[in-house]
C-alpha positions in Angstrom: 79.9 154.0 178.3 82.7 151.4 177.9 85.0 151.8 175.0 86.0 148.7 173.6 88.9 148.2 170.6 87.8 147.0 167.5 90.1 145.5 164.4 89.5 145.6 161.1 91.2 144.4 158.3 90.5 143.8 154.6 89.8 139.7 153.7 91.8 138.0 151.3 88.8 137.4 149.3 87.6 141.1 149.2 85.6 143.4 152.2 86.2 143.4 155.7 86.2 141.8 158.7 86.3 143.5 162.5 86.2 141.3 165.2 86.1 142.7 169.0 88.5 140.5 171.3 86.8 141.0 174.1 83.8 139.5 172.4 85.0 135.8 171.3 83.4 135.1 168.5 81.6 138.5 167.6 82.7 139.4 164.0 81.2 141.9 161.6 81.9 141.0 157.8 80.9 143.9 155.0 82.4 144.9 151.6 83.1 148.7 153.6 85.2 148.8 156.8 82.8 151.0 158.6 79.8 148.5 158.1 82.0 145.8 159.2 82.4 147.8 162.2 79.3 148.6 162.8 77.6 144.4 162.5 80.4 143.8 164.4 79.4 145.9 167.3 75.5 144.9 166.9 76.7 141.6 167.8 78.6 142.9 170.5 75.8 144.8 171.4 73.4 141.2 171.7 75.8 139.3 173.3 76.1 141.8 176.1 72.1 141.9 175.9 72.5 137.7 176.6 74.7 138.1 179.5 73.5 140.9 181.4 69.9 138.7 181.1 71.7 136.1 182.9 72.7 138.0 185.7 77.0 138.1 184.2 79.0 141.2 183.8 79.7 142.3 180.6 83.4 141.9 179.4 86.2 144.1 180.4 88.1 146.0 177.8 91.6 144.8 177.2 94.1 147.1 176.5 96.0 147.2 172.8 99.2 145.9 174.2 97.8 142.7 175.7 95.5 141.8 172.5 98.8 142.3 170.1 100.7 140.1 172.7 97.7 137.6 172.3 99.7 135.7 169.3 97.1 132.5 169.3 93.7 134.5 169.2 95.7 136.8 166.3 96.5 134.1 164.4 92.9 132.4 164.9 91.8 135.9 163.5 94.0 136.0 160.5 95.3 139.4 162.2 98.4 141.1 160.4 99.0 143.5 163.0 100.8 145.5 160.1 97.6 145.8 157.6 94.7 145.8 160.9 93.2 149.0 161.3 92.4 149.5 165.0 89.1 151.4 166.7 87.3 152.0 169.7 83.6 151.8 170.4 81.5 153.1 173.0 79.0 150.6 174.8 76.9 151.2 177.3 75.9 148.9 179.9 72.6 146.9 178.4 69.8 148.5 180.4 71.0 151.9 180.8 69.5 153.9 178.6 66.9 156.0 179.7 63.5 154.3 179.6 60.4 155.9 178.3 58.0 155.6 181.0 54.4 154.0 180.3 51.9 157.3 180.9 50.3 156.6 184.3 46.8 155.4 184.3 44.6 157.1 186.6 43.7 155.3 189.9 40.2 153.6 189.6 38.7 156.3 192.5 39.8 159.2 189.8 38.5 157.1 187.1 34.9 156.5 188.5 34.4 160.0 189.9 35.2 161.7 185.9 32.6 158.7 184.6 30.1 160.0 187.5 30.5 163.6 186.6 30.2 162.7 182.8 27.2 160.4 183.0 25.5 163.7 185.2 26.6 166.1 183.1 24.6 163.7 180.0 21.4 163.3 182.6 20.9 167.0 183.3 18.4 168.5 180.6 20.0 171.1 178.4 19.9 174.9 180.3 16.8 176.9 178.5 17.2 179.9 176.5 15.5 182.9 177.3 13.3 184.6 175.1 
């Protein structure tokens, strides 16, 4: 897991936007901060999806520091450092997550023998009582 830093802050208009700078472009816009948040990181989530297909790494995290000392991507943002509410999220690496396993099929040698034995067992006449 890879915890990345999310902002949020409120939208002149009303709601929320968070927006991941490590993922240009990725924004989540909801009327509650949390839900922001969270389409936010689902786009985070499929853009990491894309570029691990194509063989990239995934983003590093930046650190606080350097994002609030980014003043051209906060002002593309709209960010008010003073009003943003910052997070972290946890993403793991596309891929990672443990994989249900398909149930093995039997081999065709095991298959054959239990369709043997079956169609015997339907051939053989029924045992008979005795009186």
């Amino acid at each position: 897991m890879v915890d990345y830093l999310v902002v949020a802050l409120q939208h002149p208009s009303g709601g929320w936007v968070a927006v991941l700078p490590d993922f240009v472009g990725v924004t989540g816009r909801a009327t509650s901060m949390q839900h922001a948040i969270d389409r936010a990181t689902a786009g985070a989530r499929e853009y990491c999806a894309i570029v691990v297909g194509i063989s990239k790494a995934m983003p590093e995290p930046c650190e606080l520091a350097d994002v609030q000392r980014d003043h051209r991507w906060a002002k593309e943002y709209g960010i008010d450092w003073q009003q943003a509410v910052i997070q972290t999220v946890a993403m793991s690496h596309p891929g990672t997550a443990q994989r249900r396993s398909a149930p093995k099929r039997e081999s065709k040698v095991v298959e054959w023998s239990r369709r043997a034995a079956a169609r015997r067992m339907a051939q053989q006449p029924p045992p008979v009582a005795a009186e």
